[in-house]
C-alpha positions, 0 to 999 in steps of 0.5 A, spaced: 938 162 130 935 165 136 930 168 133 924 165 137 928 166 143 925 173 147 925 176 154 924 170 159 926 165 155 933 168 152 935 169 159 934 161 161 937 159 156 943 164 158 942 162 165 943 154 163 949 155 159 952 159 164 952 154 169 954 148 164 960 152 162 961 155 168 962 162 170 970 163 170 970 159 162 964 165 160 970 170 158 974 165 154 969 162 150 967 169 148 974 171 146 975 164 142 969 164 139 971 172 137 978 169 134 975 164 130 970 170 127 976 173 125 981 168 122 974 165 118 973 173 116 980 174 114 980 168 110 974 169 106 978 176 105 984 173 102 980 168 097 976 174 095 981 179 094 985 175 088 978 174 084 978 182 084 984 184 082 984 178 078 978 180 074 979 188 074 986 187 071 984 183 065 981 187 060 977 183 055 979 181 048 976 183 042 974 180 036 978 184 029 970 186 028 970 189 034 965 184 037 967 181 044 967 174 044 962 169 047 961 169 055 965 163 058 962 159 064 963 163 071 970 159 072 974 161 066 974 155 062 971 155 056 965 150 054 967 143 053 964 139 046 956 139 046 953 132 045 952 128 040 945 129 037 940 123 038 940 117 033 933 115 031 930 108 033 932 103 028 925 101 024 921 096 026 922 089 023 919 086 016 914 081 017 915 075 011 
């Protein structure tokens, strides 16, 4: 996000929202903005663990011949019907 920001320019930046913020503020704002990191990585964390477990204990079914089954969608519900294969126009009408 501050990539183009380097040396003199980053130090401004920083100058300016000291003094927008304030000074007695800095502290507490960089420890909210902590917090908030780790509540959203703890998140992340718990919704990513189930899938891994999930995933992990589930051992694939096979086939009587042995072959695995075909892959299903990235959700685990199978593939709903296909459409329906395009009907032909109708001819064109006959001239008396």
């Amino acid at each position: 996000m501050l990539a183009f920001l380097e040396g003199p320019d980053l130090v401004i930046v920083l100058v300016i929202v000291a003094v927008l913020v304030g000074a007695n503020r800095l502290p507490k704002l960089a420890r909210s903005l902590g917090q908030a990191q780790h509540e959203f990585k703890k998140v992340m964390d718990e919704n990513d663990a189930p899938e891994a477990a999930g995933a992990s204990t589930a051992a694939p079914q096979r086939l009587p011949s042995g072959q695995l089954p075909p892959p299903q969608a990235a959700t685990g519900v199978a593939p709903g019907p296909t459409a329906p294969p395009p009907q032909p126009p109708p001819p064109p009408p006959v001239a008396p």
